[in-house]
C-alpha positions in Angstrom: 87.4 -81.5 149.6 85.7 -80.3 152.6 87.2 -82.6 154.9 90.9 -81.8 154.0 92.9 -84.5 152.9 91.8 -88.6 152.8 88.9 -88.0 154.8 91.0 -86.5 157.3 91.7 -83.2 159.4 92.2 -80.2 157.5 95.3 -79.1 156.7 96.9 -75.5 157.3 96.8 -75.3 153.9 93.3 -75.7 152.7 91.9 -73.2 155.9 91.5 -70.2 152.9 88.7 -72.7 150.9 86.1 -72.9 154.2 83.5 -70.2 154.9 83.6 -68.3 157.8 80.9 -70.3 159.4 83.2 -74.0 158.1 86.1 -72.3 160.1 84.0 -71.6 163.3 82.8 -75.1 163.4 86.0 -76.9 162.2 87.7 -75.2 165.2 84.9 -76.1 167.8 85.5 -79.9 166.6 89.3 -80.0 166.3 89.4 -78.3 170.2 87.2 -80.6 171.1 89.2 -83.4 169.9 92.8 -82.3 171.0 93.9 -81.0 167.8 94.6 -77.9 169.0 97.2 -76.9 166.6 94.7 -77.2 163.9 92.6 -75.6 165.4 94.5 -72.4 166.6 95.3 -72.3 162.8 91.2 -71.9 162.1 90.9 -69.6 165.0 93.6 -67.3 163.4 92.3 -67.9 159.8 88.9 -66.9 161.2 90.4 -63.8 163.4 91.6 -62.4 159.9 88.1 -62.5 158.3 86.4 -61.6 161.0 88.4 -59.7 163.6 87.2 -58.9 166.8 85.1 -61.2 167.7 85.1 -62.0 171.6 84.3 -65.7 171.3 86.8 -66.4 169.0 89.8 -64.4 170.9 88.4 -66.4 173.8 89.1 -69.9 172.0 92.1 -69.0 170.2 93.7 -68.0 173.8 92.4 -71.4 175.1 94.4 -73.7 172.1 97.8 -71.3 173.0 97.4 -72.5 176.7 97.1 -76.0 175.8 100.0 -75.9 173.1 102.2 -74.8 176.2 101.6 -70.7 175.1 100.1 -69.4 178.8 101.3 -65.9 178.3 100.2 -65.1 174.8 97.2 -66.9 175.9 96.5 -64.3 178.6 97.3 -61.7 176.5 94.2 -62.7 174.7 91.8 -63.2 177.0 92.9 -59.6 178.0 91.9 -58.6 174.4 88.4 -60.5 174.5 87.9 -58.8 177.6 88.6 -55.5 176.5 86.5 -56.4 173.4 83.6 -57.1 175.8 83.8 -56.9 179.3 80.7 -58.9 180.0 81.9 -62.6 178.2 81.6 -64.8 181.3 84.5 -67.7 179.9 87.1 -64.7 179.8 86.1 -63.6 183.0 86.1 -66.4 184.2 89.7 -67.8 183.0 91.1 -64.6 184.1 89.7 -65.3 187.1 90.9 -68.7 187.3 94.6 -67.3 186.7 94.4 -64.4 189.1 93.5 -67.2 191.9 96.3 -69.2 190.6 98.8 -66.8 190.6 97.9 -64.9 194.1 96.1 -67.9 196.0 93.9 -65.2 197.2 91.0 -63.3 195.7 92.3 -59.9 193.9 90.8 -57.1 193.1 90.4 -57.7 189.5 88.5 -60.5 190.9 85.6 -59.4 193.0 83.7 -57.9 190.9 83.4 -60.7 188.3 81.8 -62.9 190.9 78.3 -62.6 189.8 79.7 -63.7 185.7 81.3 -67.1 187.4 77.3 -67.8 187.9 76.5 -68.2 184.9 79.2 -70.4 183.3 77.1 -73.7 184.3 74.5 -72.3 181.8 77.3 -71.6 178.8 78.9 -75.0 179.2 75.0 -76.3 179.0 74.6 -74.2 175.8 78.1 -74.9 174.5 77.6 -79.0 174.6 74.2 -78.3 172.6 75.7 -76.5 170.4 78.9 -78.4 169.7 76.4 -81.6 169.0 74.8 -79.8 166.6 78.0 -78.5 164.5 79.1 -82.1 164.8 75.7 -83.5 163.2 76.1 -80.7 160.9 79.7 -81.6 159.8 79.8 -85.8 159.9 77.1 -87.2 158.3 77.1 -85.5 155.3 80.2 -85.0 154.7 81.8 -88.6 155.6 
């Protein structure tokens, strides 16, 4: 059953039956919806198929902060930095928590400014996107 159990979320459990590209978009949904235990569990399923992957370090880090998890969350968003240096959203949440931390602009900082820039454009791109997974997923599925 694609959906997991009773029409429902999927469980921990049935993560190993989805395709890589199933995992992606069931994590995309169940983030957006708040089920962010569920959907670090796809993140990590999908980290073990197919590792390295900045975006995906990037939103696993982001359902550890919200589950209460800051520092192994930053400890990821270090990794999907390192992975590629150029992903705007880590640079930008890295950012975010140097600001937060210092309450001053540090020098990990400064040079990201011109990456900040273009985040308007991702969340534009991301919104698309995540309307299009969830056309994908509900109608023929339900």
């Amino acid at each position: 059953d694609i959906l997991g159990s009773s029409l429902g979320w999927p469980t921990p459990e049935s993560l190993a039956q989805f395709r890589p590209s199933q995992l992606e978009i069931w994590g995309m949904v169940l983030a957006a919806c708040e089920q962010h235990q569920l959907a670090r569990d796809c993140y990590r399923r999908l980290l073990e198929v197919v590792p390295r992957r900045t975006d995906l370090v990037y939103q696993l880090a982001c359902c550890l902060f919200q589950l209460q998890d800051p520092e192994e969350a930053q400890k990821l968003w270090e990794e999907s930095a390192q992975l590629n240096p150029d992903y705007a959203p880590t640079q930008g949440m890295l950012g975010s928590l140097a600001l937060a931390r210092r309450h001053r602009w540090g020098s990990r900082v400064r040079p990201l400014r011109w990456r900040w820039r273009t985040i308007p454009a991702l969340r534009r791109c991301w919104s698309i996107f995540t309307g299009a997974a969830i056309r994908w997923l509900l109608p023929t599925r339900l």
